[in-house]
C-alpha positions as CSV (number, residue, x, y, z in Angstrom):
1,X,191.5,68.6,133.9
2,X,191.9,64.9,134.5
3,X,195.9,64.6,133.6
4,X,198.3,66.3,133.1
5,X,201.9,64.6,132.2
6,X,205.3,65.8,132.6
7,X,207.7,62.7,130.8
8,X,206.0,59.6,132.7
9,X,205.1,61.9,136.1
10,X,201.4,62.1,136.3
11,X,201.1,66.0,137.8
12,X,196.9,65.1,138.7
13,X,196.7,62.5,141.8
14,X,194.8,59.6,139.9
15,X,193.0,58.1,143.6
16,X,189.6,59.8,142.5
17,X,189.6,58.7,138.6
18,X,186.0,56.6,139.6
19,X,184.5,59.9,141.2
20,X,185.2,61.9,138.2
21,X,183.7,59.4,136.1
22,X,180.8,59.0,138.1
23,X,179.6,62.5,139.0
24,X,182.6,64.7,137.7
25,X,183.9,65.1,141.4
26,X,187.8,64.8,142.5
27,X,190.8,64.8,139.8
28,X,192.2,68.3,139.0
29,X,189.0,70.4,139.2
30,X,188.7,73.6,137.9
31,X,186.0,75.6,139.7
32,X,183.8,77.9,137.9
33,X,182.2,80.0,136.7
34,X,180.0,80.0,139.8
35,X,181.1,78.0,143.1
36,X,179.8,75.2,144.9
37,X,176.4,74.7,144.9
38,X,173.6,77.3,144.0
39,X,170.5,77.9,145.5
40,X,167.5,75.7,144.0
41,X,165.9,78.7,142.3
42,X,168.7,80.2,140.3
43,X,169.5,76.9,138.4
44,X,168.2,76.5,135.1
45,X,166.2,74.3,133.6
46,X,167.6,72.0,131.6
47,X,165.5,70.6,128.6
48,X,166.5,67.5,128.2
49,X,168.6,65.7,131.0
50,X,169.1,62.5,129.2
51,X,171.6,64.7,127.2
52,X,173.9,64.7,130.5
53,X,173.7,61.3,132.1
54,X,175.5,62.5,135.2
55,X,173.1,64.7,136.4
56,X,170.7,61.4,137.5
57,X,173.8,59.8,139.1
58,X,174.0,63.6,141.0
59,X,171.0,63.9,141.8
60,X,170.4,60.3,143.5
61,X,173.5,60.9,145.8
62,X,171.0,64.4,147.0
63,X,172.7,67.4,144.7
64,X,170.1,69.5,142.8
65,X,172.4,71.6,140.8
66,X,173.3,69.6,138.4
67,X,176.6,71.4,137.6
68,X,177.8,72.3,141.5
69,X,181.2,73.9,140.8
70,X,180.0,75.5,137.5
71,X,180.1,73.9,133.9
72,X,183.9,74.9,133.3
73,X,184.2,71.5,135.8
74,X,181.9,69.5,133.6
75,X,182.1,70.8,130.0
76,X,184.9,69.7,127.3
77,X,187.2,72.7,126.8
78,X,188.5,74.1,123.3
79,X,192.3,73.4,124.6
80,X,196.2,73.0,122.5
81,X,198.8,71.4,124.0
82,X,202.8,71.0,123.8
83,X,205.4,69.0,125.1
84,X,205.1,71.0,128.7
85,X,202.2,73.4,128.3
86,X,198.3,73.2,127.8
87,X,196.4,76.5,127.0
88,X,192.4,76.1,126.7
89,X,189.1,78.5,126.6
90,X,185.6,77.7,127.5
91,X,182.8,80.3,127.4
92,X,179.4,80.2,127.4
93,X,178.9,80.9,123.4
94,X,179.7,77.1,123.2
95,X,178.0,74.2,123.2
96,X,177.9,70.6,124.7
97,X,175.3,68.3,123.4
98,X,174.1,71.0,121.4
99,X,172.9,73.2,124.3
100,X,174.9,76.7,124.5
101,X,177.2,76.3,128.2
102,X,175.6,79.6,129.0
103,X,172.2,78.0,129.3
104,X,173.7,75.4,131.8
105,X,175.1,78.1,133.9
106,X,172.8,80.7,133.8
107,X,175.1,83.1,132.8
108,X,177.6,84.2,129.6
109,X,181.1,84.0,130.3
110,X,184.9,83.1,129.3
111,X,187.5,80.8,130.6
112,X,191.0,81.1,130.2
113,X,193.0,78.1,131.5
114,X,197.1,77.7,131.3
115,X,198.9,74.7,132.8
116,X,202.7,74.3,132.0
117,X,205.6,71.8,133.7
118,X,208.5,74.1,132.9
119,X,208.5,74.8,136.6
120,X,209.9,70.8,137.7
121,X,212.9,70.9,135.1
């Protein structure tokens, strides 16, 4: 999640906006479905990298898991939103760049993600 606005109050500290942009890191991360980095022979292989232009930028700064805090901190979420609440899913059935999420994490899995403001009235 990279905001999250409650009238003109930004709920997600902004300062690492260049980090996410880069290499995903920093912003309002949501961790899973594995955490932190995995160990070199339980990542997947990944066809075609050029599909996912952050994983060079990752791997230059020394990271070889290309998705370190699992793909639910990388991938675009099915999500609805109101006025004070966002409700979204991600699970491993779907895809990003036409490559199933579950492929990327090595694993099948669902998401379920609820944010709401109702709580600074």
């Amino acid at each position: 999640m990279i905001s999250f606005k409650k009238g003109g109050l930004e709920i997600i500290d902004q300062s690492t906006q260049d980090q996410f942009k880069e290499r995903f890191a920093g912003l309002g991360a949501l961790i899973a479905p594995h955490f932190h980095r995995r160990r070199p022979e339980s990542i997947p292989p990944i066809k075609d990298e050029n599909l996912f232009p952050h994983i060079a930028r990752v791997k230059a700064h020394g990271t070889q898991d290309p998705f370190s805090h699992g793909i639910g901190r990388y991938a675009p979420w099915k999500a609805e939103f109101t006025p004070t609440k966002v409700t979204a899913v991600l699970t491993g059935k779907d895809t990003w760049n036409g490559v199933p999420l579950s492929a990327l994490e090595g694993q099948n899995f669902k998401m379920n993600f609820t944010a709401e403001t109702s709580c600074l009235d």
